[in-house]
MINUTOR-879522 format. One record per atom (N, C-alpha, C): residue in three letters; atom name; x, y, z. Coordinates in steps of 0.001 Angstrom, whole numbers, plus 500000, padded with zeros to 6 digits. Layout:
N
+------+------+--------+--------+--------+
! code ! site !      u !      v !      w !
+------+------+--------+--------+--------+
!  ALA !   CA !      X !      Y !      Z !
...
+------+------+--------+--------+--------+
This chain:
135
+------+------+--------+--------+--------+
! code ! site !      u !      v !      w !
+------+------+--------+--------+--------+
!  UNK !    N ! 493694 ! 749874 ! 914093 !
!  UNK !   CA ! 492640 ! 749695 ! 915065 !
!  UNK !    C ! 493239 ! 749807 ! 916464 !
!  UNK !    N ! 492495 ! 750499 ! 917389 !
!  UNK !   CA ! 493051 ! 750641 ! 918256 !
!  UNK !    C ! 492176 ! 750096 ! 919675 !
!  UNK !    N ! 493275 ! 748952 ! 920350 !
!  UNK !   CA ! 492344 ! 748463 ! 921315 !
!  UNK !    C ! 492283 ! 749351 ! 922441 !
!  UNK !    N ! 491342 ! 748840 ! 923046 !
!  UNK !   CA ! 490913 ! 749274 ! 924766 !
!  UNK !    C ! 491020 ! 748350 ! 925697 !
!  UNK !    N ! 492015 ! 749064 ! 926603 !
!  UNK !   CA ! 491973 ! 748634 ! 927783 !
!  UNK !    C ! 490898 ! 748119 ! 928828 !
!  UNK !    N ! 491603 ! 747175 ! 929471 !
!  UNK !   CA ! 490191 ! 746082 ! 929876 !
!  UNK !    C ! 489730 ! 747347 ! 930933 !
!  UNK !    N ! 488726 ! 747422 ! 931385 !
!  UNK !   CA ! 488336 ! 747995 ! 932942 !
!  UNK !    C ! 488284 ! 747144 ! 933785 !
!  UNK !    N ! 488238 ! 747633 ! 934953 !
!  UNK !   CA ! 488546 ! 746987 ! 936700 !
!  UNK !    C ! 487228 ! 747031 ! 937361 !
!  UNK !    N ! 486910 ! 745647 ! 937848 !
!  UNK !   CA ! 485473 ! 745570 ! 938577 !
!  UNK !    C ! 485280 ! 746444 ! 939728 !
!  UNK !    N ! 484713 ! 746368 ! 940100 !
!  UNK !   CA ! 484237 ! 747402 ! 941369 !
!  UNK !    C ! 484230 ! 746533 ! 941966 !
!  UNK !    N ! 484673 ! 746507 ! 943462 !
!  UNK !   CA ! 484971 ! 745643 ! 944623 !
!  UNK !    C ! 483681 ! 745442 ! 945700 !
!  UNK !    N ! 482905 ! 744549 ! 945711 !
!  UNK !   CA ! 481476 ! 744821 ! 946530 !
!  UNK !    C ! 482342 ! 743505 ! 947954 !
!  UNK !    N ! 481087 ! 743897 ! 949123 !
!  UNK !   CA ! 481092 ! 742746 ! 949749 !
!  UNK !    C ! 480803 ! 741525 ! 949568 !
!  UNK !    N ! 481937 ! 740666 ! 950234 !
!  UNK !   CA ! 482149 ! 739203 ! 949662 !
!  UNK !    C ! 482754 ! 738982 ! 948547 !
!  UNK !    N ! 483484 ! 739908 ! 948093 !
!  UNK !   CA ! 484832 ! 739969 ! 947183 !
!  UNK !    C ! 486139 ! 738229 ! 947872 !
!  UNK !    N ! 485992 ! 737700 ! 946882 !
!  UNK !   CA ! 486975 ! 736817 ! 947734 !
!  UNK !    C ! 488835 ! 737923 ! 947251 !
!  UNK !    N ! 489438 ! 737200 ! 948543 !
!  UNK !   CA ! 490623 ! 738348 ! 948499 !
!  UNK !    C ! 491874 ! 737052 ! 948510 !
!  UNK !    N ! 493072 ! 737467 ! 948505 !
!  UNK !   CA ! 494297 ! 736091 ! 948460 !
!  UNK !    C ! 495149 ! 737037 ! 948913 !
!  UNK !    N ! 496103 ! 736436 ! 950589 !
!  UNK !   CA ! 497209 ! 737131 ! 950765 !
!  UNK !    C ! 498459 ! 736445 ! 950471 !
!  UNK !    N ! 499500 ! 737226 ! 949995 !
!  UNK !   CA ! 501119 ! 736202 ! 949580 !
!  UNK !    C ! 501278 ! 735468 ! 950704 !
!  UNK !    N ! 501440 ! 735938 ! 952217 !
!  UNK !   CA ! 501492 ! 735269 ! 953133 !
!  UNK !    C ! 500766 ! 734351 ! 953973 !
!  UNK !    N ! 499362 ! 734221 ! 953490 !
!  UNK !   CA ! 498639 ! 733406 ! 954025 !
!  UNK !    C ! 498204 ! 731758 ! 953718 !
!  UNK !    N ! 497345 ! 730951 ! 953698 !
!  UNK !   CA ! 497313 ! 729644 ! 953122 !
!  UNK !    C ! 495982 ! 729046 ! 952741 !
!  UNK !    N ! 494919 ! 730578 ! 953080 !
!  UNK !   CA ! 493746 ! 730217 ! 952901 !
!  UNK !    C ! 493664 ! 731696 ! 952210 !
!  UNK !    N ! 492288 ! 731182 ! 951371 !
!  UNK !   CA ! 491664 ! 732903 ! 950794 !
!  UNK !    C ! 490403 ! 733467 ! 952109 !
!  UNK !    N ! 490281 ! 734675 ! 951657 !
!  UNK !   CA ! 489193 ! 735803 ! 952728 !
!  UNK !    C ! 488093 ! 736212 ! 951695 !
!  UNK !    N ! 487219 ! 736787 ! 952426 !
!  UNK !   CA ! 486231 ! 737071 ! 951793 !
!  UNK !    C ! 486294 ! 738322 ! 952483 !
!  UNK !    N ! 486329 ! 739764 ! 951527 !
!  UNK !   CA ! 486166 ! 741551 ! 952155 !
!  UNK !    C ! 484710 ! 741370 ! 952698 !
!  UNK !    N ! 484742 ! 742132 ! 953615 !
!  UNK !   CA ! 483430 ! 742299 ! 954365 !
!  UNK !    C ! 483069 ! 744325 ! 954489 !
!  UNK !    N ! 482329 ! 744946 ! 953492 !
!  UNK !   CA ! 481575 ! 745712 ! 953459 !
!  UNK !    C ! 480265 ! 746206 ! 953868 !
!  UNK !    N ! 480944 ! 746998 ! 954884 !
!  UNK !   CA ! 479573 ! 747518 ! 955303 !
!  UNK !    C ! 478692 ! 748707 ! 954884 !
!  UNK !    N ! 477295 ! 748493 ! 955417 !
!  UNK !   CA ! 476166 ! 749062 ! 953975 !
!  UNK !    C ! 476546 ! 751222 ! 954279 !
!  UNK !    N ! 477640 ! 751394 ! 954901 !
!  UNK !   CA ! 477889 ! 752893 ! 955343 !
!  UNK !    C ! 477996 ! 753560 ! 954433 !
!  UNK !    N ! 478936 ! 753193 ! 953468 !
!  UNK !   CA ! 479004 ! 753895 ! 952082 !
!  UNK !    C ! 478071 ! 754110 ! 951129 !
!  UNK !    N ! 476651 ! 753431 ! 951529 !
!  UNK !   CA ! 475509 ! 753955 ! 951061 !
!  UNK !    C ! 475528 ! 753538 ! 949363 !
!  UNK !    N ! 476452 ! 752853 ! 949219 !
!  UNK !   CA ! 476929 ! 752614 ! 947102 !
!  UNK !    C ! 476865 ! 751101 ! 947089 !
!  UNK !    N ! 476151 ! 750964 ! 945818 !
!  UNK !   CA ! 476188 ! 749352 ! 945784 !
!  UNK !    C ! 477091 ! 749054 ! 944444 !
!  UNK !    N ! 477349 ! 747857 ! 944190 !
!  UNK !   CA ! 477362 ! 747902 ! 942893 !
!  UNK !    C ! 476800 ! 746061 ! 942962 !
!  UNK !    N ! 476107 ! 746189 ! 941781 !
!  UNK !   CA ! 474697 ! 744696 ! 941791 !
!  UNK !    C ! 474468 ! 743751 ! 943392 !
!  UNK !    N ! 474113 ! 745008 ! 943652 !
!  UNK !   CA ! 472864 ! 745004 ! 944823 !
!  UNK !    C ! 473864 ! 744576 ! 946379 !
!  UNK !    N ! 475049 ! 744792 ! 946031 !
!  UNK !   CA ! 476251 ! 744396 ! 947349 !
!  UNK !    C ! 476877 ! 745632 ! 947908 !
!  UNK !    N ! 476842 ! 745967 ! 949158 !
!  UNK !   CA ! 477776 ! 746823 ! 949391 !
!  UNK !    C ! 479240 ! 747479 ! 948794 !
!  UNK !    N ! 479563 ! 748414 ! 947921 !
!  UNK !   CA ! 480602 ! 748986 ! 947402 !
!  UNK !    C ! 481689 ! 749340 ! 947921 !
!  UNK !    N ! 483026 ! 748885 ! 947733 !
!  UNK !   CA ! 484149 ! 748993 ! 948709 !
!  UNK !    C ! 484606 ! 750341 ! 948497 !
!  UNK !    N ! 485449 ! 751444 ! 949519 !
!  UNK !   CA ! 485913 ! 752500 ! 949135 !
!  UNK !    C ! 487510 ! 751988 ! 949637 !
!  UNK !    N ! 488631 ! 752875 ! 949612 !
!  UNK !   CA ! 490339 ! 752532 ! 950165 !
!  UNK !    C ! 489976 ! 752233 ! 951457 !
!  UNK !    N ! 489286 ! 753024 ! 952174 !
!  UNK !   CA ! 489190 ! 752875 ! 953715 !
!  UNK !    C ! 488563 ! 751653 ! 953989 !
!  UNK !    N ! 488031 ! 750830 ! 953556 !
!  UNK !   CA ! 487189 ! 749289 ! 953903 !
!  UNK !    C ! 489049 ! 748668 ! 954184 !
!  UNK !    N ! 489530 ! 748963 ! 955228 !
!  UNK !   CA ! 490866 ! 747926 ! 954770 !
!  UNK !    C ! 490849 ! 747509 ! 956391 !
!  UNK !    N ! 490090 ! 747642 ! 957224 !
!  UNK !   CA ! 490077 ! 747703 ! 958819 !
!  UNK !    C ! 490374 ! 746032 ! 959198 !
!  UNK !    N ! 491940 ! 745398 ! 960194 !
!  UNK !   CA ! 491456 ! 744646 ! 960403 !
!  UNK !    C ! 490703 ! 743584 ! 961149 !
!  UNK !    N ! 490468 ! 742063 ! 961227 !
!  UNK !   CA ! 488717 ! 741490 ! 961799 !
!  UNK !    C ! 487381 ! 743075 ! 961108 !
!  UNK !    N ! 487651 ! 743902 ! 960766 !
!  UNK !   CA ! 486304 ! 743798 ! 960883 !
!  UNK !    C ! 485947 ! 743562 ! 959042 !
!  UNK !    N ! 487048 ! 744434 ! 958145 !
!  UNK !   CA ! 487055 ! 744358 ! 956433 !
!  UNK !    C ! 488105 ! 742802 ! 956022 !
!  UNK !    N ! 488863 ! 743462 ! 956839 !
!  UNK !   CA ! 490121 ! 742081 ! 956472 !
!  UNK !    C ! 489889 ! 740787 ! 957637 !
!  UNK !    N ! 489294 ! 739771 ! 956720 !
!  UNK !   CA ! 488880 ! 738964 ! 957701 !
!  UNK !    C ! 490270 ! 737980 ! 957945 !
!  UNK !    N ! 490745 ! 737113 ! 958529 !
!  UNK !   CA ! 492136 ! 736067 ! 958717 !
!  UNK !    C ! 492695 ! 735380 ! 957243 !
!  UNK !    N ! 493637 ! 735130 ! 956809 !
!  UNK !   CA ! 493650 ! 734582 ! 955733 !
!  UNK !    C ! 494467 ! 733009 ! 956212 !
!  UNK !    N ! 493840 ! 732007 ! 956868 !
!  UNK !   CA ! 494076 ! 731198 ! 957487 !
!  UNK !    C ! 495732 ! 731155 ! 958235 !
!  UNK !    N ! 496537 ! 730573 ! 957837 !
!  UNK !   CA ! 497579 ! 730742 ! 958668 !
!  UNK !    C ! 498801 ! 731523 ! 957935 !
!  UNK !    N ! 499323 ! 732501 ! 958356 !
!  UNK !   CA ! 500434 ! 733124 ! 958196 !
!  UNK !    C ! 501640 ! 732440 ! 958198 !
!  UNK !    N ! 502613 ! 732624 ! 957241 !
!  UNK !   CA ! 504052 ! 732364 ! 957087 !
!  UNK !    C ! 505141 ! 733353 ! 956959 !
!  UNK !    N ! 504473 ! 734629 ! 957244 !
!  UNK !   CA ! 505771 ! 735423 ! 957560 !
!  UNK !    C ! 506206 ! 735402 ! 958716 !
!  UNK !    N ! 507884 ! 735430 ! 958730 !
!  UNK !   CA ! 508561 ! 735453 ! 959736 !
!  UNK !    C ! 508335 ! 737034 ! 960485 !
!  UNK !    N ! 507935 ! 738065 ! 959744 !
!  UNK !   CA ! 507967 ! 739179 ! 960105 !
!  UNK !    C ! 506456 ! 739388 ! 961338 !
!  UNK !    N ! 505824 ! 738085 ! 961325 !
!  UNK !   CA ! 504704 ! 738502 ! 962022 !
!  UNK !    C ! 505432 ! 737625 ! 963102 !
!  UNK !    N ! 505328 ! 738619 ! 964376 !
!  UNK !   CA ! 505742 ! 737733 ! 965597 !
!  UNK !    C ! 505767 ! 736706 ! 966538 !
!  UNK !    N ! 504203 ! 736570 ! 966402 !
!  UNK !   CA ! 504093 ! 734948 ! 966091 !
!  UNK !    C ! 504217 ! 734141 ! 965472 !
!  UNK !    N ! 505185 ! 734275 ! 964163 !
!  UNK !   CA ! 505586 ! 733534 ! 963207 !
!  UNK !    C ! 507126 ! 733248 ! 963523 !
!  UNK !    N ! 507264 ! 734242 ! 963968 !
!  UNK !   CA ! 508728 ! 733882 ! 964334 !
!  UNK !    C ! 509408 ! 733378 ! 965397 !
!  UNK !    N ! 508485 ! 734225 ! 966661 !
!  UNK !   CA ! 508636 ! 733113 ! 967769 !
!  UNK !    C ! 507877 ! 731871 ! 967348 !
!  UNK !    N ! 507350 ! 731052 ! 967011 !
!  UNK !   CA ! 507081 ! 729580 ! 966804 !
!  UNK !    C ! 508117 ! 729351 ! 965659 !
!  UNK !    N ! 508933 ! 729748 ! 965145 !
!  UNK !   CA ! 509729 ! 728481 ! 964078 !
!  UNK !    C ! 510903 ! 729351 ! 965087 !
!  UNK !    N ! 511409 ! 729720 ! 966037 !
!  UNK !   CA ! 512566 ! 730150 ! 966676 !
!  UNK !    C ! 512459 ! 729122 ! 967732 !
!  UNK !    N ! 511322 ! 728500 ! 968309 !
!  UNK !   CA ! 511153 ! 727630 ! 969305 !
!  UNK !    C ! 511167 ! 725932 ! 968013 !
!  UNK !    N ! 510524 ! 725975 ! 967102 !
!  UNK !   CA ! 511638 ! 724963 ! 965741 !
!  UNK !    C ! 512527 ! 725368 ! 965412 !
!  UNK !    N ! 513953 ! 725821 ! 966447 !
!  UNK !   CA ! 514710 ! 725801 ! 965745 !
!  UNK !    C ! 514780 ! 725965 ! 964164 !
!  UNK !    N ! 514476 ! 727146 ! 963991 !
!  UNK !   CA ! 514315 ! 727542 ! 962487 !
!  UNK !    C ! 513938 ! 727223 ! 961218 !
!  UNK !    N ! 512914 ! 726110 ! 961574 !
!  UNK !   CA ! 512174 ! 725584 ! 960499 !
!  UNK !    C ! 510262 ! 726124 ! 960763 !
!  UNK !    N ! 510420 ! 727301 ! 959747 !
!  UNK !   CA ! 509238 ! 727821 ! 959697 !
!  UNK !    C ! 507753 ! 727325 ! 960155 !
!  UNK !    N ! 507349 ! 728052 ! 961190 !
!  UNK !   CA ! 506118 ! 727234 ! 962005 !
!  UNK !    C ! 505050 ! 728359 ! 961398 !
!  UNK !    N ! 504065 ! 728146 ! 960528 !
!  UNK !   CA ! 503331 ! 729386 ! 960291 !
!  UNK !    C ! 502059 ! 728923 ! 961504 !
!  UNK !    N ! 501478 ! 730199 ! 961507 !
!  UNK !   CA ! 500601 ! 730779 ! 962871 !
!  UNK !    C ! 499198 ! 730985 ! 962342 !
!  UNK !    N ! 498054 ! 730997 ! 963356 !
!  UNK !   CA ! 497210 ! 731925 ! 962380 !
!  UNK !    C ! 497085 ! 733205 ! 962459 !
!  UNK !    N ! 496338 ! 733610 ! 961212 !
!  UNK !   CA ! 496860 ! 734747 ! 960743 !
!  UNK !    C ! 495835 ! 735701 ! 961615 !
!  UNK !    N ! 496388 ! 736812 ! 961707 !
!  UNK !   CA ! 495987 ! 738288 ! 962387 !
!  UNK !    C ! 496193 ! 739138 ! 961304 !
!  UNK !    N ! 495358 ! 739620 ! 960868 !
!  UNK !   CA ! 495653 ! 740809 ! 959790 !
!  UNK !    C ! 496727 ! 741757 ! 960490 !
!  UNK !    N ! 497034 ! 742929 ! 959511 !
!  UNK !   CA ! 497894 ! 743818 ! 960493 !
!  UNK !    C ! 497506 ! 744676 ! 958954 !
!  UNK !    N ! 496575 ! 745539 ! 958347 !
!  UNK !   CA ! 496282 ! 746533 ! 957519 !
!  UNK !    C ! 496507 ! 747874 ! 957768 !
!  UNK !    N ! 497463 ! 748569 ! 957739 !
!  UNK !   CA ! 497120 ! 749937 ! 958440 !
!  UNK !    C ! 497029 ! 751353 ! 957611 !
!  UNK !    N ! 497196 ! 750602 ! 956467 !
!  UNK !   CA ! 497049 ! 751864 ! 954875 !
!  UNK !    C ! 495927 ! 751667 ! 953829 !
!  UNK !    N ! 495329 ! 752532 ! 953416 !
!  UNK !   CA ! 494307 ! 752123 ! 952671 !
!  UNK !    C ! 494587 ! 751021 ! 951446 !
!  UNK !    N ! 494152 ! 750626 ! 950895 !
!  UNK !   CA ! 494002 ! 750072 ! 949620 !
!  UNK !    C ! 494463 ! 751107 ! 948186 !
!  UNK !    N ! 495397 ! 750147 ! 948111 !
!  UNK !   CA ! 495911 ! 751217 ! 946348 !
!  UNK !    C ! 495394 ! 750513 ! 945021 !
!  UNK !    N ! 495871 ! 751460 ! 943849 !
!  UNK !   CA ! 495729 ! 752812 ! 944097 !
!  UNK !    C ! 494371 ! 753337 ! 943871 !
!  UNK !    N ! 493164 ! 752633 ! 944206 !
!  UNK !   CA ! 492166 ! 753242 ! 944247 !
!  UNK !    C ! 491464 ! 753741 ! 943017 !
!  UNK !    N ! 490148 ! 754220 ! 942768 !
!  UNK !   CA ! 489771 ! 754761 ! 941620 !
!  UNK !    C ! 490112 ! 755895 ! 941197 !
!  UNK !    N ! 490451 ! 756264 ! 940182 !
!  UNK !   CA ! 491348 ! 757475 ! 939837 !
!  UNK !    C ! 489559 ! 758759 ! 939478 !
!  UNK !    N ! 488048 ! 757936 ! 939187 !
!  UNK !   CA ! 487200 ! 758728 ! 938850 !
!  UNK !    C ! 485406 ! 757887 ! 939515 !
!  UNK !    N ! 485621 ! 756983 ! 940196 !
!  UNK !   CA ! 484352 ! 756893 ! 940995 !
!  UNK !    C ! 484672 ! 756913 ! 942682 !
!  UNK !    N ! 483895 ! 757460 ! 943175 !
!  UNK !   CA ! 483829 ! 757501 ! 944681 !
!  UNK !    C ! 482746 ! 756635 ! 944894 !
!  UNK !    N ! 483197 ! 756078 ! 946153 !
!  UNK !   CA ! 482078 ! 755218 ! 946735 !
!  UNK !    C ! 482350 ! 756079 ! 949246 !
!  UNK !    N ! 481240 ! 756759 ! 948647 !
!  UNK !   CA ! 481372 ! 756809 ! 950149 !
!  UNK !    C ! 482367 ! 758274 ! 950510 !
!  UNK !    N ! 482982 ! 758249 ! 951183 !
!  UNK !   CA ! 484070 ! 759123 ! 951749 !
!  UNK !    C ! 484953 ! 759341 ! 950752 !
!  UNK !    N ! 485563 ! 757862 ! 949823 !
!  UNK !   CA ! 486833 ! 757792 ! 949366 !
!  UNK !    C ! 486624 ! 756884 ! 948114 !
!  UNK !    N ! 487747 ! 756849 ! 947431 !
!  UNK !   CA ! 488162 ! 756468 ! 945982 !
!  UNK !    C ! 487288 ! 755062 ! 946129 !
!  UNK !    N ! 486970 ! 754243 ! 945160 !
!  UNK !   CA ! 486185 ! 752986 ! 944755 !
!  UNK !    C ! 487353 ! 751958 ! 944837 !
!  UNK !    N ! 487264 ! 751011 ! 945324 !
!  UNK !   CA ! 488516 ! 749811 ! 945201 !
!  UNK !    C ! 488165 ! 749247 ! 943778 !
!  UNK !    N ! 489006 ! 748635 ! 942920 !
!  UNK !   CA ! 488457 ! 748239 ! 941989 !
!  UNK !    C ! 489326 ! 746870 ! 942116 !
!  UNK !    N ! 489229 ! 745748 ! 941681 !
!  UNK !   CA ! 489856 ! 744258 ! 941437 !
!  UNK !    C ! 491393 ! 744511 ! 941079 !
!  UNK !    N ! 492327 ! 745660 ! 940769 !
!  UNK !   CA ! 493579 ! 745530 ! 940403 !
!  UNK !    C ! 493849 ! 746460 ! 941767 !
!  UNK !    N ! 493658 ! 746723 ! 942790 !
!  UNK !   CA ! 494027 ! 747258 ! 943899 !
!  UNK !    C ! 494345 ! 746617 ! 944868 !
!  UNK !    N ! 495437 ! 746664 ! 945719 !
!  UNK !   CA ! 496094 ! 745970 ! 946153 !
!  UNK !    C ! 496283 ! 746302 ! 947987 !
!  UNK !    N ! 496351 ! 745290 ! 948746 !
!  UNK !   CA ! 496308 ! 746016 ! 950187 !
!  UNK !    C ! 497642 ! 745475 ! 951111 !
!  UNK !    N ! 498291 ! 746315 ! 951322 !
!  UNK !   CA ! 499558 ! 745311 ! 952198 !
!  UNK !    C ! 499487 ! 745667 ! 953792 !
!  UNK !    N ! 499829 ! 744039 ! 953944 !
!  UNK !   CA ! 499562 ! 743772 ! 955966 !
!  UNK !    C ! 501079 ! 744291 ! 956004 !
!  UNK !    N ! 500995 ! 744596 ! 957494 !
!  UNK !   CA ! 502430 ! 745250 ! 958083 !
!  UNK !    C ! 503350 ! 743719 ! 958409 !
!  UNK !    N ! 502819 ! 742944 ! 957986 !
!  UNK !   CA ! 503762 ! 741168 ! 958194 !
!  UNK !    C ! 504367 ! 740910 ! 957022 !
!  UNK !    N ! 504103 ! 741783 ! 955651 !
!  UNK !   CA ! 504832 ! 741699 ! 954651 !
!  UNK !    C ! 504009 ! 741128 ! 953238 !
!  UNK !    N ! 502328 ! 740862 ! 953745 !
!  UNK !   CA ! 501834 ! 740292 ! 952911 !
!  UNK !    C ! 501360 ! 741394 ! 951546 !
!  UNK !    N ! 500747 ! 740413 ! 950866 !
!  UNK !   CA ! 500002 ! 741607 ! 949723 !
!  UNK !    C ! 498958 ! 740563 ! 949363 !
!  UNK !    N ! 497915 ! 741294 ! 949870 !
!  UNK !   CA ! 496276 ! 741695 ! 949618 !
!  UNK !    C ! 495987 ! 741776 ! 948226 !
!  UNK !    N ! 495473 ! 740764 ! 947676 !
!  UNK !   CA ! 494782 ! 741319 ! 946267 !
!  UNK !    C ! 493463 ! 740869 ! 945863 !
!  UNK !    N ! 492742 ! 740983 ! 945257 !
!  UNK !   CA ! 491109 ! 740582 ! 944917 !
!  UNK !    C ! 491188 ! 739488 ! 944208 !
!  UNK !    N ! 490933 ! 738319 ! 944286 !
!  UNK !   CA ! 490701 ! 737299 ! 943275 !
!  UNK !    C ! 489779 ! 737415 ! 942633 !
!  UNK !    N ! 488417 ! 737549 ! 942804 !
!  UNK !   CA ! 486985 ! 737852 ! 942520 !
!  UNK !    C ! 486615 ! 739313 ! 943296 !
!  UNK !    N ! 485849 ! 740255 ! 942306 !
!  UNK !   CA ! 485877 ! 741478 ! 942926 !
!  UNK !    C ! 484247 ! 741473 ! 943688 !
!  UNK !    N ! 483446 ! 740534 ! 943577 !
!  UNK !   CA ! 482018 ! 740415 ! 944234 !
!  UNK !    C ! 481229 ! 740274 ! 943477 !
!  UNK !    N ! 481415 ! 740736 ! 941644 !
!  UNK !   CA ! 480173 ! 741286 ! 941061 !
!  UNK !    C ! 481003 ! 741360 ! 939855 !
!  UNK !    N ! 480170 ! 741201 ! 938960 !
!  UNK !   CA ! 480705 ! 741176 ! 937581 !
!  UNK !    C ! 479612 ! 742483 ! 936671 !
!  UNK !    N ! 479246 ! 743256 ! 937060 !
!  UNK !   CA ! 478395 ! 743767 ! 935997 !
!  UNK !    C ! 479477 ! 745310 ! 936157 !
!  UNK !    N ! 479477 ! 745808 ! 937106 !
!  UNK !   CA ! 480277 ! 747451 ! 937581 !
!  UNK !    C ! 481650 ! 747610 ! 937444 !
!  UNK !    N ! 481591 ! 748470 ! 936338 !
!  UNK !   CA ! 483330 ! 748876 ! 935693 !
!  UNK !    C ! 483753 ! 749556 ! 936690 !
!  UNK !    N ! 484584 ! 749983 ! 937000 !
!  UNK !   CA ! 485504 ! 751542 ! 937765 !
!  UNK !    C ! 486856 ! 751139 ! 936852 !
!  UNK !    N ! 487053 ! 752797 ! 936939 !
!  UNK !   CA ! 488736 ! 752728 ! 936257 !
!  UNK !    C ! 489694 ! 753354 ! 937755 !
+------+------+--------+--------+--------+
């Protein structure tokens, strides 16, 4: 017998999201441009990765690589001062749907992953919606 592989939700707005570097979770914010829903929510494509406006703060940052992270634990004498967070997204979302489009570009699906230029990694905890497969 041969099993099947699980499928990957489709990523709508209000997807809650979790960054490695942050201390709070986000909620993706999709807007209705892409014209695609999936159960009745705006449909994410790679390009939803913009940040304040897709990537909302993920409360306070602890990478040293974000510069306000580092100047504040350099002024503690080197005991890590985390900051709040500023996204810093500047690549789409991987690796995207390999066979639904939403919009311009590939479908985000719940195993796609987004990295801030501070070192974090972006991933979907909840993809918005439970009914819409994408592979």
């Amino acid at each position: 017998m041969q099993g099947h592989a699980l499928m990957a939700k489709l990523v709508v707005h209000g997807a809650m999201l979790k960054c490695s570097m942050g201390n709070a979770p986000s909620q993706l914010v999709v807007l209705p441009a892409n014209a695609v829903e999936g159960d009745n929510a705006p449909a994410a494509n790679i390009q939803d990765m913009k940040p304040n406006l897709n990537i909302l703060p993920f409360g306070l940052c602890m990478s040293v690589m974000n510069p306000q992270v580092a100047a504040a634990t350099s002024l503690a004498m080197g005991v890590l001062t985390p900051q709040p967070c500023l996204p810093m997204t500047t690549a789409p979302w991987v690796p995207g749907s390999t066979s639904v489009i939403v919009g311009s570009g590939p479908a985000v699906s719940d195993s796609c992953m987004l990295l801030c230029q501070w070192g974090g990694q972006i991933q979907v905890q909840v993809a918005g919606q439970t009914t819409t497969e994408v592979d």
